[in-house]
C-alpha positions in Angstrom: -15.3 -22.5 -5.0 -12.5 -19.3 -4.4 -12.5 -18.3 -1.2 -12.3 -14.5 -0.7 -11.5 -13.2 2.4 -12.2 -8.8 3.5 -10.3 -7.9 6.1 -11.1 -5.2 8.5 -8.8 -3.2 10.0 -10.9 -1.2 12.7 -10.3 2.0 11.0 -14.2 4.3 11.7 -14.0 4.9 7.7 -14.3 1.4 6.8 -17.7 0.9 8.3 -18.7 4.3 8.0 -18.2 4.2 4.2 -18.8 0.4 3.8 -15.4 -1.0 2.6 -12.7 -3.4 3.6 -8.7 -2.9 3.9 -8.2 -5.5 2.0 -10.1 -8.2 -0.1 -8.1 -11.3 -1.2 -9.9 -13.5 -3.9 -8.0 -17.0 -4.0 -4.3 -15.7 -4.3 -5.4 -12.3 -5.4 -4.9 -9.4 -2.8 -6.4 -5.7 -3.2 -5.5 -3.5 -0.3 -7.4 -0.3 -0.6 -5.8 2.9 -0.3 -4.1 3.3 2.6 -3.1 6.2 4.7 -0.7 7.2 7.6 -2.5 6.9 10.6 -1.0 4.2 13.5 -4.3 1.9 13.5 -3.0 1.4 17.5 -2.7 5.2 18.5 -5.0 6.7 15.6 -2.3 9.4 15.5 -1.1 10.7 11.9 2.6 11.9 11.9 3.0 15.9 10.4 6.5 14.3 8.4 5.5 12.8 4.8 8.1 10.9 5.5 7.2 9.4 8.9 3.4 8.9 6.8 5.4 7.2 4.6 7.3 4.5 6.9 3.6 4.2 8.8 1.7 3.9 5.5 4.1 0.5 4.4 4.0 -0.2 8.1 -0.3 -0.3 7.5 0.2 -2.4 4.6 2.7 -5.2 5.2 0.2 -5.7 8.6 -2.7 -6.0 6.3 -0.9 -8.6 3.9 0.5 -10.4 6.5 -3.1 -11.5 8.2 -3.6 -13.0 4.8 -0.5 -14.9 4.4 1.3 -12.5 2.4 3.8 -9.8 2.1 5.5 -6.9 0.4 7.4 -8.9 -1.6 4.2 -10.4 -3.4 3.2 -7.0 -4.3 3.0 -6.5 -8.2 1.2 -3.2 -8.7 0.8 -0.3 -6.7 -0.3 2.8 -7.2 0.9 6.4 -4.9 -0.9 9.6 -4.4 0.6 12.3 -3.2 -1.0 15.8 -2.1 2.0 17.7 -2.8 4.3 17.2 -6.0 7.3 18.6 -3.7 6.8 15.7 -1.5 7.6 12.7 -4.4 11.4 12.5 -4.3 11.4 11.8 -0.4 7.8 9.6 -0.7 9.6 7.7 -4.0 13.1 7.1 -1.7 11.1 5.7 0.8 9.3 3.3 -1.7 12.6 2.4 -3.3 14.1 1.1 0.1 10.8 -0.9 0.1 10.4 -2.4 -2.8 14.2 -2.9 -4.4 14.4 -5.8 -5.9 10.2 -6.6 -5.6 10.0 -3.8 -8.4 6.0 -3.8 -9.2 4.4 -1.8 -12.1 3.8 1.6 -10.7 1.5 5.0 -11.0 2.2 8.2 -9.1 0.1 11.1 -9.0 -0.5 14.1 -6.7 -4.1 14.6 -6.5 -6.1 16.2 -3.4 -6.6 13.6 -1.0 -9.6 13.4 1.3 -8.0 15.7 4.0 -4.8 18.4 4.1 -3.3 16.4 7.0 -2.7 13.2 4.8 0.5 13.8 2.9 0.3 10.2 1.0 -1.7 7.2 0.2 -0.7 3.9 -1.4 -3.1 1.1 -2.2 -1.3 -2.4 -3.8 -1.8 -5.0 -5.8 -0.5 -8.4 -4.6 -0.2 -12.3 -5.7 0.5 -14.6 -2.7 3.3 -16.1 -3.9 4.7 -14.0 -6.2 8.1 -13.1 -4.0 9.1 -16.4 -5.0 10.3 -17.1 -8.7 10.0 -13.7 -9.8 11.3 -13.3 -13.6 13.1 -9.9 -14.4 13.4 -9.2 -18.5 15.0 -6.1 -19.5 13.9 -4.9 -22.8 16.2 -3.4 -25.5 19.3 -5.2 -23.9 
């Protein structure tokens, strides 16, 4: 039988709305769209790019009670709440994930309040940091 694991962060949305941070099936991880806010202070910073740092920050904490890490990400998807905010949200992921390179979709839709600037949610495949294959097409 696959054992599948839901992690809780703590966060009052997650029981309030009924969902986990992060549900790993086997070696399958989803970690649910995730915001800014320091899960230890419950503070959101005003910079996107300080929402940014804390929104990886969220994540890689997540995937790491599971055995896991950014590295073994291999999809995520990036919402942002305002298109002038992608070049410094898009560095940010760059520095995290050069050389992990997973398929990606950005889009700048409203988010659930004004005060977050971005959300991520990832895709990840314990193991996948190791033996990663890179094929680059019309070379």
């Amino acid at each position: 039988m696959t054992k599948i694991v839901k992690l809780k962060s703590g966060a009052v949305l997650e029981d309030k709305s009924s969902y986990s941070r992060l549900v790993a099936v086997g070696d399958w991880i989803q970690v649910s769209n995730t915001a800014g806010r320091n899960p230890d202070t419950k503070l959101i910073p005003a910079d996107v790019a300080d929402q940014t740092h804390q929104v990886f920050a969220n994540i890689a904490r997540a995937l790491e009670a599971v055995g896991s890490g950014l590295g073994d990400v291999i999809a995520a998807r990036v919402f942002i709440q305002d298109p002038a905010d992608t070049p410094a949200v898009m560095a940010i992921f760059a520095e995290v994930f050069r050389g992990v390179d997973p398929a990606l979709t950005v889009t700048c839709p409203p988010l659930g309040s004004t005060v977050y600037k971005v959300e991520i949610e990832v895709t990840a495949f314990r193991g996948a940091a190791q033996g990663a294959e890179v094929i680059r097409l019309g070379v």
